[in-house]
Gaussian input, Z-matrix of N, CA and C with variables (Angstrom, degrees):
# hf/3-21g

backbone

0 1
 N
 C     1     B1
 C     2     B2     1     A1
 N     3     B3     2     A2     1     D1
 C     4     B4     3     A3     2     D2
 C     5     B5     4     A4     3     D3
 N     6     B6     5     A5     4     D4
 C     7     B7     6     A6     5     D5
 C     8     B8     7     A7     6     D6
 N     9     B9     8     A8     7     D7
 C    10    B10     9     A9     8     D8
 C    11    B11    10    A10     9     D9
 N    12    B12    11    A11    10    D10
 C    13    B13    12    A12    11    D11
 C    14    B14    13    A13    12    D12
 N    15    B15    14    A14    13    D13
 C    16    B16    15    A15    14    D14
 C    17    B17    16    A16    15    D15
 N    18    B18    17    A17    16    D16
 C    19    B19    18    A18    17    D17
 C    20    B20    19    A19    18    D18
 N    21    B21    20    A20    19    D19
 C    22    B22    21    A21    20    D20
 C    23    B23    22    A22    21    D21
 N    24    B24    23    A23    22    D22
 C    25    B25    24    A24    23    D23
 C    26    B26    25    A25    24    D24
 N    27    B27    26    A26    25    D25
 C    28    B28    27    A27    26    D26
 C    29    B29    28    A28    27    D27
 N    30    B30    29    A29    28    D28
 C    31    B31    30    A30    29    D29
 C    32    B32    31    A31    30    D30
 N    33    B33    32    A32    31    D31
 C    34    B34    33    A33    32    D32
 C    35    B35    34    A34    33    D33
 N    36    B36    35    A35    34    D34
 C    37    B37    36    A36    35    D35
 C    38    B38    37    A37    36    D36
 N    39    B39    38    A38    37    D37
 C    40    B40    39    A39    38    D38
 C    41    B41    40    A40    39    D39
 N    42    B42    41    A41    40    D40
 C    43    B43    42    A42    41    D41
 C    44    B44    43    A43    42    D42
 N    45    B45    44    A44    43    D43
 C    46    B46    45    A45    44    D44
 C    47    B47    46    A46    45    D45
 N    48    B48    47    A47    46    D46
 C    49    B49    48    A48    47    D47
 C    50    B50    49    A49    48    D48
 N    51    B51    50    A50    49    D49
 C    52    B52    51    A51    50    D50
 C    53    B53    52    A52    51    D51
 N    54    B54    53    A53    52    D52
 C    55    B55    54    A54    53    D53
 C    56    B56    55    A55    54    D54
 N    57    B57    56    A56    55    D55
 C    58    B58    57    A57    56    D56
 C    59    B59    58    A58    57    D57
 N    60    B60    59    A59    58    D58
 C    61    B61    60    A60    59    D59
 C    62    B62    61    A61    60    D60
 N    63    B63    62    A62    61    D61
 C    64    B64    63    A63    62    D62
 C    65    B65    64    A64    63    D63
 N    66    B66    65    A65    64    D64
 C    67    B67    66    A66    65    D65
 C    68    B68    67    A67    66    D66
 N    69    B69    68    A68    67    D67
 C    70    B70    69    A69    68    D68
 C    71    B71    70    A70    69    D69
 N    72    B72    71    A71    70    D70
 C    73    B73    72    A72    71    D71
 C    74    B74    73    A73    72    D72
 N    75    B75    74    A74    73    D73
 C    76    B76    75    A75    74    D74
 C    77    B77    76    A76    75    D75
 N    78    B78    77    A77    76    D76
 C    79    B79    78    A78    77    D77
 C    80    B80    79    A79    78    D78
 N    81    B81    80    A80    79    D79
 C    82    B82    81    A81    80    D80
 C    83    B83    82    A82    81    D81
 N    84    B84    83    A83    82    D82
 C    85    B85    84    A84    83    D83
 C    86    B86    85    A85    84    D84
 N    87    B87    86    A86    85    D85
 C    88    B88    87    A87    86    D86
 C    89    B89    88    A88    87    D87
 N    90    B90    89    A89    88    D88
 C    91    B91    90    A90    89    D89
 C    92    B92    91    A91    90    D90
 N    93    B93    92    A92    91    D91
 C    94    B94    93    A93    92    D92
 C    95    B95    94    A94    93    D93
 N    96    B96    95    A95    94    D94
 C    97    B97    96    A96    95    D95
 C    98    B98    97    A97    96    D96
 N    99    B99    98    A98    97    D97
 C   100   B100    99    A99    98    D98
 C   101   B101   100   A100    99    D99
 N   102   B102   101   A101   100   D100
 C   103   B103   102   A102   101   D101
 C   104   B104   103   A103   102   D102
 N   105   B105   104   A104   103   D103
 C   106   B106   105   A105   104   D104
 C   107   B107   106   A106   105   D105
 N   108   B108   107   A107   106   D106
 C   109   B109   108   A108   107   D107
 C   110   B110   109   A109   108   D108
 N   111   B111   110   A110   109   D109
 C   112   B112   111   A111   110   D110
 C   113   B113   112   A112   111   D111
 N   114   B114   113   A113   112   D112
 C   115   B115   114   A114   113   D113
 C   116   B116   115   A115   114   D114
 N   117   B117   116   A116   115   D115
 C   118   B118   117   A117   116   D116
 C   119   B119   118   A118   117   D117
 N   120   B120   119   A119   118   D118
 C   121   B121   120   A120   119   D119
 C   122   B122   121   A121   120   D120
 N   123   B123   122   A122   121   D121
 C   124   B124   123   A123   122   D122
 C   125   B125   124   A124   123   D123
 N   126   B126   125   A125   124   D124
 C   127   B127   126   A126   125   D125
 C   128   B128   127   A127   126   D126
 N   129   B129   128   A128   127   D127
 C   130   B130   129   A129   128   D128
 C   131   B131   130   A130   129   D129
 N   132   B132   131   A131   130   D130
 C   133   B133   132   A132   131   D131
 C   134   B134   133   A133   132   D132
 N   135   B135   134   A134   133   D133
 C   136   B136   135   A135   134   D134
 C   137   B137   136   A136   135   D135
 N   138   B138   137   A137   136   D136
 C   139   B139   138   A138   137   D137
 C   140   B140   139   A139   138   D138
 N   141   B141   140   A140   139   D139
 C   142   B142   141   A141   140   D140
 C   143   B143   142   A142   141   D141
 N   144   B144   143   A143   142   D142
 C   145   B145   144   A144   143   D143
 C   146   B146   145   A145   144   D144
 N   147   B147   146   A146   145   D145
 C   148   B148   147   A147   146   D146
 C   149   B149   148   A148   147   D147
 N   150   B150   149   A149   148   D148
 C   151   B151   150   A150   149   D149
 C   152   B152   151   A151   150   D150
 N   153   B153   152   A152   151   D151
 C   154   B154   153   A153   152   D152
 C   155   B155   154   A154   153   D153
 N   156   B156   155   A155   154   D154
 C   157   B157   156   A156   155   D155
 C   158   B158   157   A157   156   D156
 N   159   B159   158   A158   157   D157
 C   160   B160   159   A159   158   D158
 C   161   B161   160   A160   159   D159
 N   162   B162   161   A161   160   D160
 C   163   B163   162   A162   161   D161
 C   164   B164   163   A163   162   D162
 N   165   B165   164   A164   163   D163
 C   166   B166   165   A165   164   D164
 C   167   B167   166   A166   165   D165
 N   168   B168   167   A167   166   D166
 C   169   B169   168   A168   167   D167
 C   170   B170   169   A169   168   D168
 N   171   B171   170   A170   169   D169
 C   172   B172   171   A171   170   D170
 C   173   B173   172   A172   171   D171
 N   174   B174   173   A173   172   D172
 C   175   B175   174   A174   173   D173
 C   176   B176   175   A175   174   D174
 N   177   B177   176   A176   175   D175
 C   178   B178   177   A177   176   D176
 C   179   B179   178   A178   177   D177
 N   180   B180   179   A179   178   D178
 C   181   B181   180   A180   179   D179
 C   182   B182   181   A181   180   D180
 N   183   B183   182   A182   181   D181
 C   184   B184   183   A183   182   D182
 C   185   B185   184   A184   183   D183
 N   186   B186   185   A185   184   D184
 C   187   B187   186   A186   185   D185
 C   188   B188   187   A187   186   D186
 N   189   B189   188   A188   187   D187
 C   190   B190   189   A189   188   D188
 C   191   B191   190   A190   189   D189
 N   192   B192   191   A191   190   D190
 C   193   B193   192   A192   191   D191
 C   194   B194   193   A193   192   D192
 N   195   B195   194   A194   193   D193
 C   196   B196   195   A195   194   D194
 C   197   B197   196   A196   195   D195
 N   198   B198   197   A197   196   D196
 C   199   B199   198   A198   197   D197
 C   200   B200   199   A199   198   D198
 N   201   B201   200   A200   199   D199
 C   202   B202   201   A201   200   D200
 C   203   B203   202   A202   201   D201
 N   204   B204   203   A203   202   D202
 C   205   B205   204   A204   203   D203
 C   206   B206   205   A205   204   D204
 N   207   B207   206   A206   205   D205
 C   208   B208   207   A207   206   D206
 C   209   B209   208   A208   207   D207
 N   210   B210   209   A209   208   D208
 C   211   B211   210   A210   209   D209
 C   212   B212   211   A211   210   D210
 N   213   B213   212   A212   211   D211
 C   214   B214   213   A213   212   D212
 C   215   B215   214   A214   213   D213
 N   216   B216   215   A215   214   D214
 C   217   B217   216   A216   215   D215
 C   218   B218   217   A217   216   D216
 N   219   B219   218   A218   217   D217
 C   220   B220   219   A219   218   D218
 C   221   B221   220   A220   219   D219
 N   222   B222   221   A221   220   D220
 C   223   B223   222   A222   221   D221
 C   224   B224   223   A223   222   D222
 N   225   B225   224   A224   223   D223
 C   226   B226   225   A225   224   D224
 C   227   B227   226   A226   225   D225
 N   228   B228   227   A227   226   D226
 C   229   B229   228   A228   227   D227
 C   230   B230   229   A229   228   D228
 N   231   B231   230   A230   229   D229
 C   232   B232   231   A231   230   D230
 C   233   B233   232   A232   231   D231
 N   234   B234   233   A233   232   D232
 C   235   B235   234   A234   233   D233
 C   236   B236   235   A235   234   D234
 N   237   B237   236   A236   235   D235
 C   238   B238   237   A237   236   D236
 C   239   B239   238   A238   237   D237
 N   240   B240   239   A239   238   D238
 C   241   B241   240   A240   239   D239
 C   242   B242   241   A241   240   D240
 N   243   B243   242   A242   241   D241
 C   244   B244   243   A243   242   D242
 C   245   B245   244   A244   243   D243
 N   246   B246   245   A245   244   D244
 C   247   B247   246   A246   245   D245
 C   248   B248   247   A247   246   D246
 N   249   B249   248   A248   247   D247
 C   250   B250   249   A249   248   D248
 C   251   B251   250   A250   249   D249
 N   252   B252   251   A251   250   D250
 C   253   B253   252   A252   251   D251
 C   254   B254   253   A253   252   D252
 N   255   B255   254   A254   253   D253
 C   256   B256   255   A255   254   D254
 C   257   B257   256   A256   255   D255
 N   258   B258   257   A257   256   D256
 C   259   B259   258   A258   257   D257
 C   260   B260   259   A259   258   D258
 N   261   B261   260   A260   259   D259
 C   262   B262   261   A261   260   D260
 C   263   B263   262   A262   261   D261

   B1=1.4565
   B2=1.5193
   B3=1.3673
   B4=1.3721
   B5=1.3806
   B6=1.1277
   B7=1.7033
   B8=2.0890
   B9=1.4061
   B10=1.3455
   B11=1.3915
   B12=1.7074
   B13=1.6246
   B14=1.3364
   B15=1.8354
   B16=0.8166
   B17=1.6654
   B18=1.4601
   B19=1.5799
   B20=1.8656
   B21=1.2421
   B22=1.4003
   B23=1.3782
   B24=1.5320
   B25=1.2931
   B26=1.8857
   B27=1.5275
   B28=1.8503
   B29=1.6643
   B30=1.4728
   B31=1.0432
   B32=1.4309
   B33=1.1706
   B34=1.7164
   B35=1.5160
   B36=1.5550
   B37=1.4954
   B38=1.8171
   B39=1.4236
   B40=1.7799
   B41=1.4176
   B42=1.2017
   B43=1.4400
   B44=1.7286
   B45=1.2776
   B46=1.6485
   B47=0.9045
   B48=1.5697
   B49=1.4909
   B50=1.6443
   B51=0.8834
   B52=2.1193
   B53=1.6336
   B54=1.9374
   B55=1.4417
   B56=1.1669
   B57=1.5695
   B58=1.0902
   B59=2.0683
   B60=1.1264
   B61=1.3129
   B62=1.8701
   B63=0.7456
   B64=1.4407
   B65=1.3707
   B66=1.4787
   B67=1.3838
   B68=1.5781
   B69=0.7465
   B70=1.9382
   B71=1.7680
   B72=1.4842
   B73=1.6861
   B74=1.4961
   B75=0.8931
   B76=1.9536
   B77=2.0766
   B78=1.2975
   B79=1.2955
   B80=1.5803
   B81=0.8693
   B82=1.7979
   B83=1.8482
   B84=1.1299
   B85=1.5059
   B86=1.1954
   B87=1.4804
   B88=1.5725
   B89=1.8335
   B90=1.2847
   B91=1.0599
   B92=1.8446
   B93=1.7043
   B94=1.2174
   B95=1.1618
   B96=1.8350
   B97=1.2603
   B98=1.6842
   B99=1.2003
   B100=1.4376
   B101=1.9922
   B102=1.5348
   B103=1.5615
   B104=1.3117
   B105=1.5465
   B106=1.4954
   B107=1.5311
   B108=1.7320
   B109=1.2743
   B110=1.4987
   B111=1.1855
   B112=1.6526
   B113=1.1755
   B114=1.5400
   B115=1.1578
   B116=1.6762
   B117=1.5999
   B118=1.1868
   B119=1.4075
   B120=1.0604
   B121=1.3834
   B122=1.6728
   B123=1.5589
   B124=1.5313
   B125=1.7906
   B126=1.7703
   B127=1.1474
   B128=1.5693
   B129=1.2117
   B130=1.3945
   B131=1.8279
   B132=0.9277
   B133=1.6624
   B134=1.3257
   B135=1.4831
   B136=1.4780
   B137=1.7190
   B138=1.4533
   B139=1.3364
   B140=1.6812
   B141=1.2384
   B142=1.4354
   B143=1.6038
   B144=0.9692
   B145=1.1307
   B146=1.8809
   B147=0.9044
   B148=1.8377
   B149=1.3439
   B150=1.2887
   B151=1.2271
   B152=1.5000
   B153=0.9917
   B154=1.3358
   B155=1.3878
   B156=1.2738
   B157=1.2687
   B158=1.5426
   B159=0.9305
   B160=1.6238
   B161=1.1789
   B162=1.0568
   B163=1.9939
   B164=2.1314
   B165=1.2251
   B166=1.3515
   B167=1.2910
   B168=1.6994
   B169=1.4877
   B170=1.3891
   B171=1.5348
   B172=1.6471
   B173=1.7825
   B174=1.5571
   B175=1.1497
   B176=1.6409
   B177=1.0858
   B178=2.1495
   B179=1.2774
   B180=1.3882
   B181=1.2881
   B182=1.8272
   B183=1.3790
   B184=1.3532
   B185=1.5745
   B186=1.5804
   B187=1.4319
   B188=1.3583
   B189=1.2755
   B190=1.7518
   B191=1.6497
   B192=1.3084
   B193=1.3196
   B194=1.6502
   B195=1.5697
   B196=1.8047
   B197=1.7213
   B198=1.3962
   B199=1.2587
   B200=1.4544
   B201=1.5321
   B202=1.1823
   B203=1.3068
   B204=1.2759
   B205=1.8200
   B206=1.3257
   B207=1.9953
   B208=1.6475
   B209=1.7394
   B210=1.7591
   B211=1.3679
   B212=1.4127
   B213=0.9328
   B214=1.4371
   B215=1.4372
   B216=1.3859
   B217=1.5144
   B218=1.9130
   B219=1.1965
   B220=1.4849
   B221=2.1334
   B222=1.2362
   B223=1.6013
   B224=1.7520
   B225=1.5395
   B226=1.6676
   B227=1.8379
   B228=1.2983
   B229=1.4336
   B230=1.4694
   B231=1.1664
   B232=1.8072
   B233=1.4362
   B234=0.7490
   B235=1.6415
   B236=1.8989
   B237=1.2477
   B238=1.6869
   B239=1.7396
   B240=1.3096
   B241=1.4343
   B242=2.0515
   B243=1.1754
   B244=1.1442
   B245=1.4354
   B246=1.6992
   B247=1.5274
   B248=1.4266
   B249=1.4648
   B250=1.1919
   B251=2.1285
   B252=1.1356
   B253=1.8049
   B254=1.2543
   B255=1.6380
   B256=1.3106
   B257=1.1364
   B258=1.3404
   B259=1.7213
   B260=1.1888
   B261=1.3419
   B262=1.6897
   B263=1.6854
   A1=109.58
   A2=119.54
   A3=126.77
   A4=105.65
   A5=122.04
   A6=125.25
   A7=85.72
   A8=111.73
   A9=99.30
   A10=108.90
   A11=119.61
   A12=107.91
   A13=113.35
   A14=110.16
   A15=99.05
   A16=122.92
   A17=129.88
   A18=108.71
   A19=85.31
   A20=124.60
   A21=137.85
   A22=102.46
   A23=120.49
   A24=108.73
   A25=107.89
   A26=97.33
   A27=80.89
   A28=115.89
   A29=131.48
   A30=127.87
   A31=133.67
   A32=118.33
   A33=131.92
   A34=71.73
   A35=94.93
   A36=138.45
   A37=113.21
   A38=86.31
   A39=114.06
   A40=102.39
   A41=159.03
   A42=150.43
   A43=90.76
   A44=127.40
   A45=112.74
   A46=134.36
   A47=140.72
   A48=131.67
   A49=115.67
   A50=109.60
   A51=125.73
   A52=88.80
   A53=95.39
   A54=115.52
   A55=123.57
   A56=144.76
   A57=154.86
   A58=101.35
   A59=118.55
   A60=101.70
   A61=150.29
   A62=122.66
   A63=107.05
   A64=133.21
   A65=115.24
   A66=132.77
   A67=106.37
   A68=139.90
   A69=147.51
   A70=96.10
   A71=107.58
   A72=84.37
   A73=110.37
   A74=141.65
   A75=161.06
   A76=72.97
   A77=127.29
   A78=124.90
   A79=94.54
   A80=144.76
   A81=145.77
   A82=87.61
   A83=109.74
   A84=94.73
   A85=122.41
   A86=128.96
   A87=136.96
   A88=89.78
   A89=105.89
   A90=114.29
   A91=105.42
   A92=121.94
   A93=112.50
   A94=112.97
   A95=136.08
   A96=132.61
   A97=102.11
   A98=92.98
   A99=99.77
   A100=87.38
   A101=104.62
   A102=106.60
   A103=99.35
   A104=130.87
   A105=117.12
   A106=87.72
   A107=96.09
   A108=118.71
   A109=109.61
   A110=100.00
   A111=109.45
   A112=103.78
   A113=152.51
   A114=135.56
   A115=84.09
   A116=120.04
   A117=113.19
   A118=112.32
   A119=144.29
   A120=133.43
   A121=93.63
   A122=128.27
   A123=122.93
   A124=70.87
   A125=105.20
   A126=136.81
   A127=100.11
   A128=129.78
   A129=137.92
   A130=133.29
   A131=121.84
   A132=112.50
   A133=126.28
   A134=116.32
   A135=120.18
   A136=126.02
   A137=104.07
   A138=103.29
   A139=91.87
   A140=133.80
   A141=132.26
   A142=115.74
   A143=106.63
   A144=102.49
   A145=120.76
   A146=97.93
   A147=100.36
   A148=118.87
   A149=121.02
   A150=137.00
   A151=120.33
   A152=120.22
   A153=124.40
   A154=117.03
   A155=141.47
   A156=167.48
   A157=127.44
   A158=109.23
   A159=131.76
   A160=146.33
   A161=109.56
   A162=139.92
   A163=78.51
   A164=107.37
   A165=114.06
   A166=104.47
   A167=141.07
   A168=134.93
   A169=127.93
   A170=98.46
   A171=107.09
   A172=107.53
   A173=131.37
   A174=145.93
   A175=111.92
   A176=106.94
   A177=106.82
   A178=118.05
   A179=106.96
   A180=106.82
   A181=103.50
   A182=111.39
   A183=97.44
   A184=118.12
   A185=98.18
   A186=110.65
   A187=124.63
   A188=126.44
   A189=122.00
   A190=99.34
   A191=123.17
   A192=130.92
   A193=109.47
   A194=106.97
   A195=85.15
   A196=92.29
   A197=146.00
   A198=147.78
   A199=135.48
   A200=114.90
   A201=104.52
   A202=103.84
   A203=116.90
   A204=106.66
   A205=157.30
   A206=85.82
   A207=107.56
   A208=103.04
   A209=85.60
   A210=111.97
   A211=115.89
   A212=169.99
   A213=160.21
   A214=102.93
   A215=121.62
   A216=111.51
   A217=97.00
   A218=98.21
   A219=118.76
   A220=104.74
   A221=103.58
   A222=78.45
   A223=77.92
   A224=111.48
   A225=116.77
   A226=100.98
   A227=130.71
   A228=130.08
   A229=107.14
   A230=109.16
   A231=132.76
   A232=93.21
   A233=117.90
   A234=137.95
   A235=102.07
   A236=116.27
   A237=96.32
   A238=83.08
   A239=88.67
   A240=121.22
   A241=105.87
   A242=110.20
   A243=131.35
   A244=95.56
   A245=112.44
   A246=106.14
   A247=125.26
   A248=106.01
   A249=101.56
   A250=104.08
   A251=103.21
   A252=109.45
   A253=85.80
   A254=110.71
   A255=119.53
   A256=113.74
   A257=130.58
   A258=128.94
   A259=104.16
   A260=126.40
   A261=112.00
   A262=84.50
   D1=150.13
   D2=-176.59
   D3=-96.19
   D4=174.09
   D5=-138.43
   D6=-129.16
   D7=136.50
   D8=-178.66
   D9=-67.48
   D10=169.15
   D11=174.27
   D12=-99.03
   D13=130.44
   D14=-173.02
   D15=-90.65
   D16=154.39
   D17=-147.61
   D18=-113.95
   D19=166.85
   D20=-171.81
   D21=-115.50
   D22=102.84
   D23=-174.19
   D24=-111.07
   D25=114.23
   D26=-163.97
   D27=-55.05
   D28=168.89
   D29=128.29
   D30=-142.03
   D31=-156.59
   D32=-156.58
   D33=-71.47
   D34=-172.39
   D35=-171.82
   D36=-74.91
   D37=-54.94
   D38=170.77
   D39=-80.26
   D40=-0.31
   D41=127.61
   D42=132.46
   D43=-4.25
   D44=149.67
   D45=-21.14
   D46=102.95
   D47=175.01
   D48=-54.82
   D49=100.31
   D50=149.71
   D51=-23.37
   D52=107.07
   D53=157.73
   D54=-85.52
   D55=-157.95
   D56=-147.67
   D57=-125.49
   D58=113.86
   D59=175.68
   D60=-63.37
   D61=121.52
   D62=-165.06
   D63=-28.78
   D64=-31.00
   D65=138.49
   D66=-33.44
   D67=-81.97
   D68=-152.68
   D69=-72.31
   D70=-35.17
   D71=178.30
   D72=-90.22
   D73=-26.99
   D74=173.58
   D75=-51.73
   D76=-66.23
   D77=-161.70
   D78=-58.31
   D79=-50.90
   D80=-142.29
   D81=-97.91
   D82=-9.48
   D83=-175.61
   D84=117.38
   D85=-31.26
   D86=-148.56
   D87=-87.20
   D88=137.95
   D89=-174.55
   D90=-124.54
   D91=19.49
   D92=162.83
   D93=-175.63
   D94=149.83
   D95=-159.38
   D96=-111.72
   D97=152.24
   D98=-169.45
   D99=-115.75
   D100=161.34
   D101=-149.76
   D102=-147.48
   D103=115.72
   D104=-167.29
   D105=-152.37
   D106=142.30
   D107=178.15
   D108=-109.60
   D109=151.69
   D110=-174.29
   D111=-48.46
   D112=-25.41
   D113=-128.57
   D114=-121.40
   D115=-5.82
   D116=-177.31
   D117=105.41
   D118=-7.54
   D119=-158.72
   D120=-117.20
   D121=136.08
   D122=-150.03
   D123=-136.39
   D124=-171.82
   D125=-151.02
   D126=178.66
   D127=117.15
   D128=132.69
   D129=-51.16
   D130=82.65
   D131=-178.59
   D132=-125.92
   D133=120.41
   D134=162.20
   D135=-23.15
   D136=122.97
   D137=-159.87
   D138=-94.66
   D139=29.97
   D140=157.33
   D141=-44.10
   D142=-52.58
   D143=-166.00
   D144=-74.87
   D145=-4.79
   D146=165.84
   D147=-110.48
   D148=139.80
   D149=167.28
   D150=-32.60
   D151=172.18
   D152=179.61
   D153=-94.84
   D154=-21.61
   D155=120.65
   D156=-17.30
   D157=-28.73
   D158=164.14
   D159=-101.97
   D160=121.11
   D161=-133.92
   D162=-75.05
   D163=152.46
   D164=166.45
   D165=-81.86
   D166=-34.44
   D167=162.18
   D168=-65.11
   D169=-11.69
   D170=165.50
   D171=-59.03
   D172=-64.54
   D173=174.96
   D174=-45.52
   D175=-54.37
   D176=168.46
   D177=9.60
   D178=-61.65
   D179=-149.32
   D180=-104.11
   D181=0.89
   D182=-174.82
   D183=-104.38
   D184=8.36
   D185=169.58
   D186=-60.12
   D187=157.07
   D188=176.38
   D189=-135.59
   D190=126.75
   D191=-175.85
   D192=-66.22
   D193=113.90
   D194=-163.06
   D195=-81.59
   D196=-6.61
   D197=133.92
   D198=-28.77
   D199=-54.26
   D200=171.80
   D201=-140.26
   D202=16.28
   D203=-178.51
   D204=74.33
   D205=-0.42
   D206=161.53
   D207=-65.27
   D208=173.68
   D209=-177.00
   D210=-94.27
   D211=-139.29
   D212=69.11
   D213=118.79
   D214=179.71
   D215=-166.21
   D216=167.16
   D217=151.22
   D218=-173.08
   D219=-89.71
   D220=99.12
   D221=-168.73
   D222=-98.56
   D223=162.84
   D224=172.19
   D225=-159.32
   D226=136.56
   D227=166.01
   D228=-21.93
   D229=168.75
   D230=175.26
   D231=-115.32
   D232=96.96
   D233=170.94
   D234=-55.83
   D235=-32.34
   D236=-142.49
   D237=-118.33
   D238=160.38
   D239=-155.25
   D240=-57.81
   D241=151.84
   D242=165.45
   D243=-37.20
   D244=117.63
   D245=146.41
   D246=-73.14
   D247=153.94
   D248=-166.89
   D249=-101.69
   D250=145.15
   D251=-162.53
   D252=-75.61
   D253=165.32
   D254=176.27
   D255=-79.91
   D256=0.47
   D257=177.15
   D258=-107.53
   D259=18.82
   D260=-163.94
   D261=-112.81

């Protein structure tokens, strides 16, 4: 029997898994990051404002829970489709 492969997934310093850069998702299409704090309380936000060069696990940690006031935060793509405006 063959042995599964095992895959090398880099990460941060502090043992964070190395995300996908804002560059590479803008490339795949995704046009916004969705943002969730441990405590549960998430946020939708336009990823305009970061460079293309910058890892979505780079940002993690500079979040502040406007809910409960932790630090750090789960950022991951918005998977789901363009809403559509009410005039369109």
């Amino acid at each position: 029997m063959s042995r599964p492969v095992r895959r090398h997934t880099p990460t941060h310093a502090d043992g964070r898994q190395m995300k996908i850069t804002f560059g590479e998702m803008r490339e795949m299409g995704l046009r916004g990051v969705l943002v969730y704090c441990h405590c549960g309380h998430h946020v939708a936000l336009s990823p305009d404002r970061w460079p293309d060069d910058i890892r979505l696990s780079d940002i993690e940690p500079r979040f502040v829970c406007a809910g409960c006031g932790n630090r750090g935060a789960e950022v991951r793509p918005d998977f789901a489709p363009p809403k559509m405006g009410a005039n369109a």
